[in-house]
N, C-alpha and C positions, 0 to 999 in steps of 0.2 A: 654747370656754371661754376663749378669747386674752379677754385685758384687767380677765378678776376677779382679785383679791387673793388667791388658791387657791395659792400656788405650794407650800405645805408640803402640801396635800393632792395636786398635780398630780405632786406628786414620786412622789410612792407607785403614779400611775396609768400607766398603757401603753393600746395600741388594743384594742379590743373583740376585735380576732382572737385576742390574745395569751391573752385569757381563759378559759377550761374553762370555766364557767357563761354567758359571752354568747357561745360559738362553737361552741357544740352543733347550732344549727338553719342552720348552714352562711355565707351570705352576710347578713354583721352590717347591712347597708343596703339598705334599699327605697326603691326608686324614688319619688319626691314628696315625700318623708319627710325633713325637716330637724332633725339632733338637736340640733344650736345651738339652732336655735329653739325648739324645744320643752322643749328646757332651760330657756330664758329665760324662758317660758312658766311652765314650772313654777313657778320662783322666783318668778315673782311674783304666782303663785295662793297660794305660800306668805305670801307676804307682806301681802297682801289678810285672810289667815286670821288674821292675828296671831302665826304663826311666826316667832320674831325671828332673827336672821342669825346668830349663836349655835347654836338650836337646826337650824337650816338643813344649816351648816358638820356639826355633829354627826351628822346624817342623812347626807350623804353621805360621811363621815368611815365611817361603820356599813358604807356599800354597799360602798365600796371595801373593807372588812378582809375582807369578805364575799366577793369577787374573789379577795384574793389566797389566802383559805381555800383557796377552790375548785383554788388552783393548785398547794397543795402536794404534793412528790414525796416518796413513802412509797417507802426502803427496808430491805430485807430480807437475814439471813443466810444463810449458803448452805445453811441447814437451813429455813428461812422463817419459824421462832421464834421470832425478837427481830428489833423493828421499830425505823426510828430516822429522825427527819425533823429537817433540818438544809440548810435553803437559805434565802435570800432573803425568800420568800414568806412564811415562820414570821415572822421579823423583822420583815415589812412589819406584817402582819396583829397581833401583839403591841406595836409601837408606834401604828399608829394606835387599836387598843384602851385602850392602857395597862393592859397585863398582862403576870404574869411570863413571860417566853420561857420560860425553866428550866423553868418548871412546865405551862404548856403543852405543852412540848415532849412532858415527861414523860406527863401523861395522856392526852393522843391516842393514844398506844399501848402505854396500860396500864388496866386496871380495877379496880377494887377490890369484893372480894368479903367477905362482912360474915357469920360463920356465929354459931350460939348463945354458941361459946365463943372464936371468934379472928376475926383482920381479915386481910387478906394477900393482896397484888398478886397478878396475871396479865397474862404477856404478850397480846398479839391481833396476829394474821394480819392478813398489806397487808390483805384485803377487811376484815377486821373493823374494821380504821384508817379504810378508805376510807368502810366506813358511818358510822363516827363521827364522821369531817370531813362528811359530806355532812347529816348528821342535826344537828349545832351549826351547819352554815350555815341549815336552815332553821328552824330555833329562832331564830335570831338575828330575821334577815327578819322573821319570824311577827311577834315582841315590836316591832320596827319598824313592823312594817304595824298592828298594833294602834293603836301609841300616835299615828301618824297621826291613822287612822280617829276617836280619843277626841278626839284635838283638834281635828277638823275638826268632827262634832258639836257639840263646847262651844262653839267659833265661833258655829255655825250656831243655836246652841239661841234658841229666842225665849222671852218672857212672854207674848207674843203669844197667843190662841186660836187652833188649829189648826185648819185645813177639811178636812174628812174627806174623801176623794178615792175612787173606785175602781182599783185596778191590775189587769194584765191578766198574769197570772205564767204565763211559759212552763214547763212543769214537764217536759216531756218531753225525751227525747234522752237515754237512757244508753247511753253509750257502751262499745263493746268492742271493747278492742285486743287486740294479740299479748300483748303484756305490760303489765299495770294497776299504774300506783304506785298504792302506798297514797292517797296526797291522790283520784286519780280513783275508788277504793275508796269514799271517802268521801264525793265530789259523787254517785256515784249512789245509794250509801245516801239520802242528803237525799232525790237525786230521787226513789227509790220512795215514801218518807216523805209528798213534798208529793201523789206520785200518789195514796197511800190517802186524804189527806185531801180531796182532789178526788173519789175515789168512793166518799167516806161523805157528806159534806155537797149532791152535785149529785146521786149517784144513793140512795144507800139511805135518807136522813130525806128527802131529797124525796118519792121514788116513797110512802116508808110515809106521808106526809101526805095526799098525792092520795089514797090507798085508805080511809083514814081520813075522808078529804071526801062519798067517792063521788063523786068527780070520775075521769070516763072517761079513762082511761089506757092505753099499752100499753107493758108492763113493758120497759124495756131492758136485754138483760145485756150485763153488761160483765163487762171479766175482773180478778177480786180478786187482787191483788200481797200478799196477807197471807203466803204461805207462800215466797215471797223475801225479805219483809222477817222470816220466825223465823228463815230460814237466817243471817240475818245476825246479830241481838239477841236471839235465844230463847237460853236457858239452853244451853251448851255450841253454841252460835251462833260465826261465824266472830269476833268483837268479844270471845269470853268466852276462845277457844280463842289470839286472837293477845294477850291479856291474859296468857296464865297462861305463853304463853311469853316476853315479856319478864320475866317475874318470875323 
């Protein structure tokens, strides 16, 4: 990035090693792989899209506060009941936002709890901190990656008549690990989603047509994912059950 006019945002940056969220998968460089480049690449896909240098600066302005979130150090008393974060990172991450430090500082680890008749703070434990940094970083991200994706559509949007295309949608592969975030919780919900749709539309209104025709057939069964997809979205389903415990 030598030679852009970044120096107020470069200030705030360090190497990828330094970072909690880009040093998680070990060795921050692949081999062929040139991040200049494809930085510069990017910028100028951005810039082909009508994203002006402005909103640019602003995006990576976002990624970086996003970094230094990741890097904040949550400590604890010696009873582990009052949390208090207070380094560099706060700072970084509140100026490039332009947001109160004071008050960030404050609610990353505290919450507020709302009943019939009173309002009134609560401490949180490091983990409950650590979820709540980790959970406002991918908020942020998410609202980012959004408003991208909107303006790369409006870009892209024609008057034009569209040509209707076929696609060839890979729907399988749900994955199972040792341990499933929630986001991979939710790609394979979709996946079982686009499965059932795949074995109502290819096998069940099909086959019922051919029989319908009298057209010679020989029935094939397959195997209905309906009762994975109630464990998930039926009534006290895991989506009702992880609902009623954030509430």
């Amino acid at each position: 990035m030598r030679g852009y006019p970044y120096s107020p945002l470069l200030a705030h940056l360090a190497r990828a090693e330094d970072f909690f969220y880009t040093s998680q998968g070990g060795d921050t460089s692949i081999n062929g792989m040139d991040d200049a480049d494809d930085f510069e690449k990017t910028r100028h896909a951005f810039t082909l899209l009508g994203v002006k240098e402005s909103h640019q600066m602003a995006i990576f302005r976002i990624i970086a506060a996003i970094l230094h979130l990741g890097n904040l150090e949550i400590e604890a008393d010696r009873e582990g009941d009052v949390c208090s974060i207070s380094d560099k990172h706060l700072s970084n991450f509140c100026s490039l936002l332009g947001v109160e430090q004071s008050q960030m500082q404050h609610w990353l680890c505290h919450r507020k709890l709302i009943t019939t008749t009173e309002t009134y703070e609560k401490n949180m434990s490091v983990q409950q901190v650590v979820n709540v940094r980790n959970a406002l970083a991918k908020h942020i991200y998410a609202r980012l990656f959004n408003w991208i994706v909107q303006h790369i559509n409006k870009a892209l949007h024609t008057t034009l008549k569209q040509h209707s295309f076929i696609g060839v949608l890979d729907i399988y592969g749900f994955e199972t690990f040792e341990v499933n975030s929630f986001e991979q919780f939710c790609i394979n919900y979709a996946n079982e989603k686009l499965q059932q749709q795949f074995n109502w539309y290819v096998f069940k209104l099909e086959q019922e047509e051919y029989m319908k025709e009298g057209i010679p057939w020989t029935l094939i069964d397959f195997y209905d994912n309906q009762p994975c997809i109630d464990l998930i979205e039926a009534k006290l389903g895991i989506l009702d059950l992880l609902n009623e415990e954030c509430k």
